[in-house]
mmCIF file of the C-alpha atoms, coordinates in Angstrom:
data_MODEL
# 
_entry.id   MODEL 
# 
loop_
_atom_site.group_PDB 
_atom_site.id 
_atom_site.type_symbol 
_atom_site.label_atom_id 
_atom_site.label_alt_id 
_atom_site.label_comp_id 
_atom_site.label_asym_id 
_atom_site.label_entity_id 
_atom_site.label_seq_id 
_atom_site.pdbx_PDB_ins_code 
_atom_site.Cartn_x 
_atom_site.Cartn_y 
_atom_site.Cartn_z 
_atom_site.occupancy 
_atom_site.B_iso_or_equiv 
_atom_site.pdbx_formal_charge 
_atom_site.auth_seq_id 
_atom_site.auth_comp_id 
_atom_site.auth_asym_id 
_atom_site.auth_atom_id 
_atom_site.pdbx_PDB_model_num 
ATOM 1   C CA . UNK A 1 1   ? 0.000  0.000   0.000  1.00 0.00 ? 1   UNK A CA 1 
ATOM 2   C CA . UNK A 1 2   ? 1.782  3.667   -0.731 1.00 0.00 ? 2   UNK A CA 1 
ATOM 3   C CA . UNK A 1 3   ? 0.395  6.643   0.764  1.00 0.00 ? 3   UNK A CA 1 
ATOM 4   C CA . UNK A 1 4   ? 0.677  10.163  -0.322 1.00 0.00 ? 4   UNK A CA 1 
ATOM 5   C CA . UNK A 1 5   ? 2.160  12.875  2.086  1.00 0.00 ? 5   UNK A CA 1 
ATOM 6   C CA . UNK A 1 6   ? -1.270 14.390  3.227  1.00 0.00 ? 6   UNK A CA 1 
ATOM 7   C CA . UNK A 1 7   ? -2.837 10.523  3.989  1.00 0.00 ? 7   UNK A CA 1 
ATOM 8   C CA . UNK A 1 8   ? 0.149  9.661   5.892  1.00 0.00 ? 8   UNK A CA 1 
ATOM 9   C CA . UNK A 1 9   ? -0.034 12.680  7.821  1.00 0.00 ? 9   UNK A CA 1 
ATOM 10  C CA . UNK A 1 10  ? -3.650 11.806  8.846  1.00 0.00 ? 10  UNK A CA 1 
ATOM 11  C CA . UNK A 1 11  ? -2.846 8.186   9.507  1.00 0.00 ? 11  UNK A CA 1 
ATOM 12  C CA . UNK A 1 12  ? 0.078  9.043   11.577 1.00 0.00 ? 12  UNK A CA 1 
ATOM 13  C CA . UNK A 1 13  ? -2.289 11.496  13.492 1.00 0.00 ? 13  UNK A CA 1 
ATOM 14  C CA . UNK A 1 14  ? -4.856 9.155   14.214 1.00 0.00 ? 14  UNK A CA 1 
ATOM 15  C CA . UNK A 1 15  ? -2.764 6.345   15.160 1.00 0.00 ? 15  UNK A CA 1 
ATOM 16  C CA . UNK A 1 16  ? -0.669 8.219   18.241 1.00 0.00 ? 16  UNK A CA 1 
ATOM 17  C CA . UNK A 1 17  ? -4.317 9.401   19.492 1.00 0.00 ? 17  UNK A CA 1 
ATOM 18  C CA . UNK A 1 18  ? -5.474 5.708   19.194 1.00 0.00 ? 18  UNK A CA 1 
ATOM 19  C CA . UNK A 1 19  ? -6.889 4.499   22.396 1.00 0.00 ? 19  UNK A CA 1 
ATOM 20  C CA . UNK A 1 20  ? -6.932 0.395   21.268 1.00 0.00 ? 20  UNK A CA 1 
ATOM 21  C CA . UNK A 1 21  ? -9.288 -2.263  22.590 1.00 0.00 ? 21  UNK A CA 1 
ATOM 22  C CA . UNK A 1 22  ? -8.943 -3.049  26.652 1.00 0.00 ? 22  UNK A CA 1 
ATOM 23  C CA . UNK A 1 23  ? -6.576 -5.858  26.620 1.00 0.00 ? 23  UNK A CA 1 
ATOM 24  C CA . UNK A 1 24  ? -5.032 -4.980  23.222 1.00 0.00 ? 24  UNK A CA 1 
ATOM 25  C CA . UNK A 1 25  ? -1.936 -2.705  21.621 1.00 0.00 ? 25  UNK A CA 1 
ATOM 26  C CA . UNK A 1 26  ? -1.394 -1.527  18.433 1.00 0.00 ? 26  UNK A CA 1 
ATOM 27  C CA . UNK A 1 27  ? 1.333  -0.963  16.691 1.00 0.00 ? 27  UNK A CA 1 
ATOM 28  C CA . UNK A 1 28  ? 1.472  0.762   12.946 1.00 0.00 ? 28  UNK A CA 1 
ATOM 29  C CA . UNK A 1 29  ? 3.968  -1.573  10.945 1.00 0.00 ? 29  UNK A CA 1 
ATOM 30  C CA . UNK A 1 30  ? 4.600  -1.164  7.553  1.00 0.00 ? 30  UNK A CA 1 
ATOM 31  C CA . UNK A 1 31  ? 1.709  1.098   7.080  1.00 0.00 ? 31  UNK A CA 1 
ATOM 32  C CA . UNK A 1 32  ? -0.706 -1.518  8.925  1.00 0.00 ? 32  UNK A CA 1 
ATOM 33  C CA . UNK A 1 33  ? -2.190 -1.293  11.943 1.00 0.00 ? 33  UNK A CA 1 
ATOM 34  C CA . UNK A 1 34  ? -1.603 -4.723  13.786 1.00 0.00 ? 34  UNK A CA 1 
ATOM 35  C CA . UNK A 1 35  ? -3.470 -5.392  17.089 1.00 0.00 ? 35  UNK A CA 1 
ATOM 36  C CA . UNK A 1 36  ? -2.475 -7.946  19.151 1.00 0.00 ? 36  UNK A CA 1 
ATOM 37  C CA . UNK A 1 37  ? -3.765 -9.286  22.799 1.00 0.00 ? 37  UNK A CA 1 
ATOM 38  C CA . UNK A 1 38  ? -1.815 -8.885  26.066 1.00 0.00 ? 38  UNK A CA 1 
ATOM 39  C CA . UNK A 1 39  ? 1.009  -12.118 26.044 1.00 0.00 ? 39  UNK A CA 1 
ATOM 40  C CA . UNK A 1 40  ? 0.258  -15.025 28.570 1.00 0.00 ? 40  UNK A CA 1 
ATOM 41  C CA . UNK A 1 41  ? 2.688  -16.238 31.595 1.00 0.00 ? 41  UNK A CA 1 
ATOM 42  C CA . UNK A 1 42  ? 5.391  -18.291 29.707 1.00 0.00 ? 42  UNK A CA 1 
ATOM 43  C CA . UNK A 1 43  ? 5.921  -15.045 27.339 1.00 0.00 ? 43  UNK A CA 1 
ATOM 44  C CA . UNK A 1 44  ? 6.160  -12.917 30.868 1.00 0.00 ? 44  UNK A CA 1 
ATOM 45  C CA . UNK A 1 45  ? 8.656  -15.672 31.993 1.00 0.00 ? 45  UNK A CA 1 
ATOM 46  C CA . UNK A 1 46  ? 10.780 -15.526 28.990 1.00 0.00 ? 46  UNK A CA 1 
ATOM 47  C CA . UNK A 1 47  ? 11.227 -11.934 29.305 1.00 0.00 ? 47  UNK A CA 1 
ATOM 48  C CA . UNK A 1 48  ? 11.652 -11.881 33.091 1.00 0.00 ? 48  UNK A CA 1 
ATOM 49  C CA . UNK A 1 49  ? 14.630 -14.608 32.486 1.00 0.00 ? 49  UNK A CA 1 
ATOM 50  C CA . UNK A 1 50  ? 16.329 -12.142 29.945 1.00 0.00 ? 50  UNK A CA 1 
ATOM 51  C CA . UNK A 1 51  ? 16.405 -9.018  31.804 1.00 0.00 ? 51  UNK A CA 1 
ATOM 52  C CA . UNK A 1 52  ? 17.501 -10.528 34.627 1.00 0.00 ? 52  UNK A CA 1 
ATOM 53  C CA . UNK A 1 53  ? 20.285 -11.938 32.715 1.00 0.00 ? 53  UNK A CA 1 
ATOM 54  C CA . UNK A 1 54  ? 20.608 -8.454  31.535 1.00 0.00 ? 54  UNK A CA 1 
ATOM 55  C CA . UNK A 1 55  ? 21.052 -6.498  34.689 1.00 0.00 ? 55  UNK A CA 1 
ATOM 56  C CA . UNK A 1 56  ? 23.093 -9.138  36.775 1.00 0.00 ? 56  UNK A CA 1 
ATOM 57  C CA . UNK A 1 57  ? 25.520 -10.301 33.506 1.00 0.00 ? 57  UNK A CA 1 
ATOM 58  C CA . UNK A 1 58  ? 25.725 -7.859  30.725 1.00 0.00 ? 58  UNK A CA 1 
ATOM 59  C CA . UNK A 1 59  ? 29.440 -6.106  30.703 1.00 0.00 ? 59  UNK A CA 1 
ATOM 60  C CA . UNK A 1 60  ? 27.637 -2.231  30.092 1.00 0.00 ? 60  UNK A CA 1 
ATOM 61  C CA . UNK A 1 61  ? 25.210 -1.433  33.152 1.00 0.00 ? 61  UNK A CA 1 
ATOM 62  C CA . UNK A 1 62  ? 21.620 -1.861  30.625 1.00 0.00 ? 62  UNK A CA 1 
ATOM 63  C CA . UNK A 1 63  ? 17.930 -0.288  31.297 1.00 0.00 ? 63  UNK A CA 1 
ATOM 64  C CA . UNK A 1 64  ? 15.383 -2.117  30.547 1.00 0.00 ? 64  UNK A CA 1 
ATOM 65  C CA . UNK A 1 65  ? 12.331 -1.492  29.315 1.00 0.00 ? 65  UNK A CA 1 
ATOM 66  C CA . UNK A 1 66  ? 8.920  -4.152  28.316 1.00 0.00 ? 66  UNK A CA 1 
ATOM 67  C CA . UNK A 1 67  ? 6.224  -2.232  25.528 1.00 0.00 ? 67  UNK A CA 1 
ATOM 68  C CA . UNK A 1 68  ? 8.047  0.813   25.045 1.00 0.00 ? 68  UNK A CA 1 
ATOM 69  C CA . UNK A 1 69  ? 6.813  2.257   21.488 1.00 0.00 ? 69  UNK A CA 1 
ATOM 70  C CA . UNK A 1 70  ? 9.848  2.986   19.071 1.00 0.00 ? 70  UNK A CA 1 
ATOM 71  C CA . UNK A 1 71  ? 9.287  4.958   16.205 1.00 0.00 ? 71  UNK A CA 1 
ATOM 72  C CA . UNK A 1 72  ? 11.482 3.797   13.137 1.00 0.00 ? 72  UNK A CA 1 
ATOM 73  C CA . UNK A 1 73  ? 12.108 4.626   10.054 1.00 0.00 ? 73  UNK A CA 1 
ATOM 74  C CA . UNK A 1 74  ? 8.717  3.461   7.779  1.00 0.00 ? 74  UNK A CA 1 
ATOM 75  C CA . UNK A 1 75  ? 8.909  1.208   4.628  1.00 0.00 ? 75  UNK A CA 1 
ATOM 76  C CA . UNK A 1 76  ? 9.324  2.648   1.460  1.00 0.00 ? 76  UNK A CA 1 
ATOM 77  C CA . UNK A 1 77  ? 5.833  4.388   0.564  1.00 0.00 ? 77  UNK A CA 1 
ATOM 78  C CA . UNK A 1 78  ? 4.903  3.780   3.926  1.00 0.00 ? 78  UNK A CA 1 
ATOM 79  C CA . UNK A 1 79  ? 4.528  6.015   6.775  1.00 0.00 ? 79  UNK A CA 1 
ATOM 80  C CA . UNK A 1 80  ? 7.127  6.097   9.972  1.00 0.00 ? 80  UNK A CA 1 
ATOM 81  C CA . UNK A 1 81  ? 6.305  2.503   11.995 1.00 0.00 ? 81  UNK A CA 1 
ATOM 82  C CA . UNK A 1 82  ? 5.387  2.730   15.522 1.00 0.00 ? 82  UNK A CA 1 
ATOM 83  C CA . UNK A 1 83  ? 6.796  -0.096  16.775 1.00 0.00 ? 83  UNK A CA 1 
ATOM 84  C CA . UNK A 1 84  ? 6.343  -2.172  20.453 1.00 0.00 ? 84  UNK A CA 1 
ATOM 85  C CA . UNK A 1 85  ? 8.911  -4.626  21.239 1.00 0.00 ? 85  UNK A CA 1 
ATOM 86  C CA . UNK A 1 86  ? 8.360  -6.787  24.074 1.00 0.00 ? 86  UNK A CA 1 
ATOM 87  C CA . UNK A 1 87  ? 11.636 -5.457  25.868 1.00 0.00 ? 87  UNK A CA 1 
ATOM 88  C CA . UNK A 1 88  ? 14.228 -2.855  25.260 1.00 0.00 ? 88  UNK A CA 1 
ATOM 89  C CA . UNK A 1 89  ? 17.515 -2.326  26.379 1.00 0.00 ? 89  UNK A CA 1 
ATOM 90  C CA . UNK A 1 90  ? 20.103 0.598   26.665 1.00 0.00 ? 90  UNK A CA 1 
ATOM 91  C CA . UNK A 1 91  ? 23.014 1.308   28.248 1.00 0.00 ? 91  UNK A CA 1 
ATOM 92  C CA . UNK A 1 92  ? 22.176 2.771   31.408 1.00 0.00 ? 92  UNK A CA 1 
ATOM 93  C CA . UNK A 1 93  ? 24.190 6.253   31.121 1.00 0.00 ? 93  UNK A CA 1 
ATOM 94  C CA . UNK A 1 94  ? 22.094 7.181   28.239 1.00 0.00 ? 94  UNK A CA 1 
ATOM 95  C CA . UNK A 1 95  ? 19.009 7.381   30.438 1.00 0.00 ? 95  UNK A CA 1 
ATOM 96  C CA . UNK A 1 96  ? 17.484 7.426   27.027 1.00 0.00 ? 96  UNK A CA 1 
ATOM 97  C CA . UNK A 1 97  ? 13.642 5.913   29.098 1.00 0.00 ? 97  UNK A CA 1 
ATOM 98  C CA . UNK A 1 98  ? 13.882 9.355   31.527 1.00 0.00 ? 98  UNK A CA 1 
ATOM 99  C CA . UNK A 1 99  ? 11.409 11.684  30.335 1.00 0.00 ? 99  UNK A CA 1 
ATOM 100 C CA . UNK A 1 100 ? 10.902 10.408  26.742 1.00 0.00 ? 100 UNK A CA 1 
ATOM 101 C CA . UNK A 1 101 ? 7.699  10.257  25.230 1.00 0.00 ? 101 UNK A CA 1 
ATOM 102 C CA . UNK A 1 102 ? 5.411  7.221   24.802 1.00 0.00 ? 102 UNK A CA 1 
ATOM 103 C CA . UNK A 1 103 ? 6.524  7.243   21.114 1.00 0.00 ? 103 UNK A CA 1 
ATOM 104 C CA . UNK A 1 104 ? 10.200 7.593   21.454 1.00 0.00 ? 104 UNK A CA 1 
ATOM 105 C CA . UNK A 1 105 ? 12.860 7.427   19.060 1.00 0.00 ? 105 UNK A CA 1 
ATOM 106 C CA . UNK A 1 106 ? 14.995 4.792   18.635 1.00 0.00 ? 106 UNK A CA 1 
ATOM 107 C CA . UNK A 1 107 ? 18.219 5.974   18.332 1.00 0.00 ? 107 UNK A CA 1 
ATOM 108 C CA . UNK A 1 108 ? 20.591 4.608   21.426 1.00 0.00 ? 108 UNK A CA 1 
ATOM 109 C CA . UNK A 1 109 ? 18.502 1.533   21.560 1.00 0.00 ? 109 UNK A CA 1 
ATOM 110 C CA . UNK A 1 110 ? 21.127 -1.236  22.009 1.00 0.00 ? 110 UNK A CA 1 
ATOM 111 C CA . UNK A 1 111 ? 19.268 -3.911  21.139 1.00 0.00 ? 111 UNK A CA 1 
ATOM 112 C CA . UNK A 1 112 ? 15.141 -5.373  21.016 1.00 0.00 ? 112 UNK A CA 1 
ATOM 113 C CA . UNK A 1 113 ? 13.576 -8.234  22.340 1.00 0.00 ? 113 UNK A CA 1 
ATOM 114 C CA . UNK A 1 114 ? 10.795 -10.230 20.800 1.00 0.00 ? 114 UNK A CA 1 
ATOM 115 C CA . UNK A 1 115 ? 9.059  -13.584 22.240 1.00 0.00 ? 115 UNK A CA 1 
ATOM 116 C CA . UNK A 1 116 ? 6.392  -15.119 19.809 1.00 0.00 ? 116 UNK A CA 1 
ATOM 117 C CA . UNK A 1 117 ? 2.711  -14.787 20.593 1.00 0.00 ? 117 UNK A CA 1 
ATOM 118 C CA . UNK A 1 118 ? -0.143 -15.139 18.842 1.00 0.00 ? 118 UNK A CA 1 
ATOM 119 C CA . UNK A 1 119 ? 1.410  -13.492 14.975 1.00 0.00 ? 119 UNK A CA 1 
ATOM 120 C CA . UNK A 1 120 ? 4.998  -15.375 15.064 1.00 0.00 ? 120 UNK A CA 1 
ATOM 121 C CA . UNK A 1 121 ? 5.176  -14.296 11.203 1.00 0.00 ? 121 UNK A CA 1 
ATOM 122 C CA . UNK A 1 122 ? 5.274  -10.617 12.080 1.00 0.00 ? 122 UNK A CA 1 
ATOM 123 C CA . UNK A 1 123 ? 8.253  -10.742 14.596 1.00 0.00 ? 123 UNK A CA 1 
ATOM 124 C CA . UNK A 1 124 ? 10.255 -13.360 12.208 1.00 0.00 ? 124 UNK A CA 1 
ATOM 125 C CA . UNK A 1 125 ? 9.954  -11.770 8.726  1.00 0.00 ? 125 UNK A CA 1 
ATOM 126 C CA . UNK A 1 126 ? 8.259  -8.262  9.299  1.00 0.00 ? 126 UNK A CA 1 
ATOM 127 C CA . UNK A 1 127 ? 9.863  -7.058  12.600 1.00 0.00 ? 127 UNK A CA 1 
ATOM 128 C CA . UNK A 1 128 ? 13.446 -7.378  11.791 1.00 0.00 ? 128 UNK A CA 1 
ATOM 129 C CA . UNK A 1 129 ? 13.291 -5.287  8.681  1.00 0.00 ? 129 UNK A CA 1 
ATOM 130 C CA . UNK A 1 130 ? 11.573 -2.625  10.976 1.00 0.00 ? 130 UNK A CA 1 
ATOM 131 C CA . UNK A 1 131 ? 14.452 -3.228  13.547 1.00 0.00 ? 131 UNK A CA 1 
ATOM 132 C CA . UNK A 1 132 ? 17.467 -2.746  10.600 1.00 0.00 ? 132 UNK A CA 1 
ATOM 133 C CA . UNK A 1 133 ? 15.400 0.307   9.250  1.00 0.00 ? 133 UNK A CA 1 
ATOM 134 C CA . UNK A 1 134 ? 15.648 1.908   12.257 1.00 0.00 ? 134 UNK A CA 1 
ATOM 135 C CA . UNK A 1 135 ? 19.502 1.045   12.850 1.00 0.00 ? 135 UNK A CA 1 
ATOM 136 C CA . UNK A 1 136 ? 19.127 -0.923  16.078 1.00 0.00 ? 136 UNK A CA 1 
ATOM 137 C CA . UNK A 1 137 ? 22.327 -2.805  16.631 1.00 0.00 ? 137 UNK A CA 1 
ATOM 138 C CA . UNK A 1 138 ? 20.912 -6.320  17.770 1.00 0.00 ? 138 UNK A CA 1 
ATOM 139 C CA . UNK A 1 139 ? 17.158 -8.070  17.940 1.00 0.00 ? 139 UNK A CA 1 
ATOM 140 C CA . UNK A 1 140 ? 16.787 -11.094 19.924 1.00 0.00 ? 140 UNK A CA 1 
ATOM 141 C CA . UNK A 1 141 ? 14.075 -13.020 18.763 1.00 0.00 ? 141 UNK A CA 1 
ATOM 142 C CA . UNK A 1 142 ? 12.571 -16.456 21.376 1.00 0.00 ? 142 UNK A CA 1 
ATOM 143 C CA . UNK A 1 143 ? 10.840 -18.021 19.182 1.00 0.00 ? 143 UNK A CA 1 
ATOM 144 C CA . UNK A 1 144 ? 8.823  -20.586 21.070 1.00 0.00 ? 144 UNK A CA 1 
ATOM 145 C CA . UNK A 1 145 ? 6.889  -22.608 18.473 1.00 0.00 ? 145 UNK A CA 1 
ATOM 146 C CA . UNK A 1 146 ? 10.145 -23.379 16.577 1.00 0.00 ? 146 UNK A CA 1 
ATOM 147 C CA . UNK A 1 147 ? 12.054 -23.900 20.552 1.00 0.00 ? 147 UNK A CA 1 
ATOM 148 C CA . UNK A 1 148 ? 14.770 -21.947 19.144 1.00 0.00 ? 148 UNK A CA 1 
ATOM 149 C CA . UNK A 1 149 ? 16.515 -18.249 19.941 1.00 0.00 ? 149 UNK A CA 1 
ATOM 150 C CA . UNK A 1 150 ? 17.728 -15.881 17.367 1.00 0.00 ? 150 UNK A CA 1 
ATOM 151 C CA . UNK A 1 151 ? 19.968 -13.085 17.191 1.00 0.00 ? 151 UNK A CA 1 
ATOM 152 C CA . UNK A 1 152 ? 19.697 -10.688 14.772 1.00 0.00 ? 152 UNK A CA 1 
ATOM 153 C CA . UNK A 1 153 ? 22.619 -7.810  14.428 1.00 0.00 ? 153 UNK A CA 1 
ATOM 154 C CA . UNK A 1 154 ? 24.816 -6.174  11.693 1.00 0.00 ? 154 UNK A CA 1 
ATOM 155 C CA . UNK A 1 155 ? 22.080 -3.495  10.255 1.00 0.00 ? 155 UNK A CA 1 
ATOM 156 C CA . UNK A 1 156 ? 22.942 -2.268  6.844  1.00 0.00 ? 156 UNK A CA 1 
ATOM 157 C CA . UNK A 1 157 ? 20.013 -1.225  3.737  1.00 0.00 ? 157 UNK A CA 1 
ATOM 158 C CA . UNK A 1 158 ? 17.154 -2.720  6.271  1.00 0.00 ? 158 UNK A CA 1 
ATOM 159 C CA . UNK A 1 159 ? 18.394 -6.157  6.458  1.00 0.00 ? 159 UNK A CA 1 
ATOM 160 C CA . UNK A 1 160 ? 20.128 -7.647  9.216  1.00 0.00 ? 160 UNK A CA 1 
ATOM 161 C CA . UNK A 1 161 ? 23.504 -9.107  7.187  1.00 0.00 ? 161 UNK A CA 1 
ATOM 162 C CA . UNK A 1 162 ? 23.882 -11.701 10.158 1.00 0.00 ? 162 UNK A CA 1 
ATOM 163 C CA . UNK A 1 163 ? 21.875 -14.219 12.185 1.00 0.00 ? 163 UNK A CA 1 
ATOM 164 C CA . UNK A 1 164 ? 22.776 -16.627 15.187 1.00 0.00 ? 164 UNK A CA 1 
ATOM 165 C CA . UNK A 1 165 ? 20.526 -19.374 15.848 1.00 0.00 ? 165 UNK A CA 1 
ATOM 166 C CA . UNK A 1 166 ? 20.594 -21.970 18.416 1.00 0.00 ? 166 UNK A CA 1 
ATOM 167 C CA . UNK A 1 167 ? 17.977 -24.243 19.921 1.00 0.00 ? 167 UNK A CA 1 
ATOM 168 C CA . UNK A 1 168 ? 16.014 -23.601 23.042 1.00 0.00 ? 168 UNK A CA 1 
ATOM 169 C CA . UNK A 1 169 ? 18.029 -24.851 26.399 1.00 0.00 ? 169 UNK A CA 1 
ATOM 170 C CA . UNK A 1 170 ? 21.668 -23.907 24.688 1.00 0.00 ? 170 UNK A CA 1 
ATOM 171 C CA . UNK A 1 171 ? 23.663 -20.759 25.608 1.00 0.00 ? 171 UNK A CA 1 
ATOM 172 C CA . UNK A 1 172 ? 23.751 -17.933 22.778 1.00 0.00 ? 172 UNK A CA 1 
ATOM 173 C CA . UNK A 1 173 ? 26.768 -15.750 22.407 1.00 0.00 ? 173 UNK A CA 1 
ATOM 174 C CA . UNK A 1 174 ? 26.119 -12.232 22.599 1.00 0.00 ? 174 UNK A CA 1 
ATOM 175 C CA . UNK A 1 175 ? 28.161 -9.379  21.560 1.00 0.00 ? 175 UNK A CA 1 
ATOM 176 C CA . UNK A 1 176 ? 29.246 -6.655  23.020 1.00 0.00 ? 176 UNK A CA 1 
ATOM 177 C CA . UNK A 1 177 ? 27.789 -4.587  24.983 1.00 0.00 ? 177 UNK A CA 1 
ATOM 178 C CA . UNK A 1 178 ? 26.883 -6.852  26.389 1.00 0.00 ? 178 UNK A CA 1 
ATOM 179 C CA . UNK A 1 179 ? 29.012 -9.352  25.902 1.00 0.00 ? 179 UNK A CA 1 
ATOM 180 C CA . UNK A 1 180 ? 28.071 -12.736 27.536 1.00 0.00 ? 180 UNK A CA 1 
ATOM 181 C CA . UNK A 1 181 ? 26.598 -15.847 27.231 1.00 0.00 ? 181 UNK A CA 1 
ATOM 182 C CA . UNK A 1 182 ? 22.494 -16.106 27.756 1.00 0.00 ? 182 UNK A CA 1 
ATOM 183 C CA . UNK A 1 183 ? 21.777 -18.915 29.504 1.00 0.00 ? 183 UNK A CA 1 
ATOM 184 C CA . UNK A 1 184 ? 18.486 -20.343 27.465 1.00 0.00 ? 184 UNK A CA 1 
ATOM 185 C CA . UNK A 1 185 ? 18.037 -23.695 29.754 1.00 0.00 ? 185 UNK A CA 1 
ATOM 186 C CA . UNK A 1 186 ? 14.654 -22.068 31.590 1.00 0.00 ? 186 UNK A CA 1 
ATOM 187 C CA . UNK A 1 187 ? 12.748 -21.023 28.587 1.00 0.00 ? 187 UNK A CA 1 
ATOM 188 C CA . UNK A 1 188 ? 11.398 -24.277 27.669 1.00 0.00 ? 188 UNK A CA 1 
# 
């Protein structure tokens, strides 16, 4: 779908004033709004596990943040995405989460967490190009139905050039800065 200046102006306008369903957030992603329900407990516990692994192990002091909206650079003929990952991280002395706005930009952004929920195709094909658009270093991606973890990092023409895969229950490498092993034996 393309959109002319003036209709991506409006649909821009209406979607930061959306107020979605109770139970429900919405995200604008390659000029589509996608809607998607609240995650259950194993998502929760998949997330928990990571930040946790983030604060106590990671070589950079991270902040970390679940739902924050990133706005990133929108698909050709497609206005600017409006993106939620489930977490967010950042080096700590950027204190780039102090006083920004629910819509924040994503620049500093270290790297993005997804966990698959109920649209696994969005956060395996449609997610990372939004990621490498918007220059964010590194996107982790637990995907659940497939057991396995994937890291996503080397940005360049919104593609990541480089992918790490390795089955649910075995370590994954990451790089700097955070630069440790995370331990994937509890997510199954």
């Amino acid at each position: 779908m393309t959109y002319d200046p003036i209709s991506e102006q409006l649909l821009l306008d209406w979607f930061v004033v959306l107020d979605p369903p109770e139970g429900f957030r919405a995200e604008l992603i390659e000029g589509e709004l996608v809607l998607t329900p609240l995650p259950d407990g194993s998502h929760a516990h998949c997330l928990s596990l990571i930040a946790s692994q983030m604060y106590t192990r990671s070589r950079t002091a991270m902040d970390f943040s679940g739902n924050k909206g990133l706005k990133l650079k929108g698909a050709a003929a497609c206005p600017q995405d409006h993106v939620i990952p489930d977490g967010t991280l950042a080096p700590t002395e950027r204190r780039l989460y102090r006083g920004a706005d629910p819509w924040m930009p994503c620049e500093g952004v270290a790297l993005v967490v997804e966990v698959t929920w109920t649209k696994p195709e969005i956060d395996r094909e449609t997610k990372p190009r939004c990621y490498a658009r918007g220059g964010i270093p590194l996107y982790l991606l637990v995907d659940r139905e497939a057991t396995a973890i994937t890291l996503f990092s080397t940005p360049e023409g919104g593609t990541y050039r480089k992918q790490s895969t390795r089955p649910l229950g075995k370590p994954l490498p990451l790089p700097d800065p955070f630069a440790f092993d995370l331990d994937t034996a509890d997510f199954l």
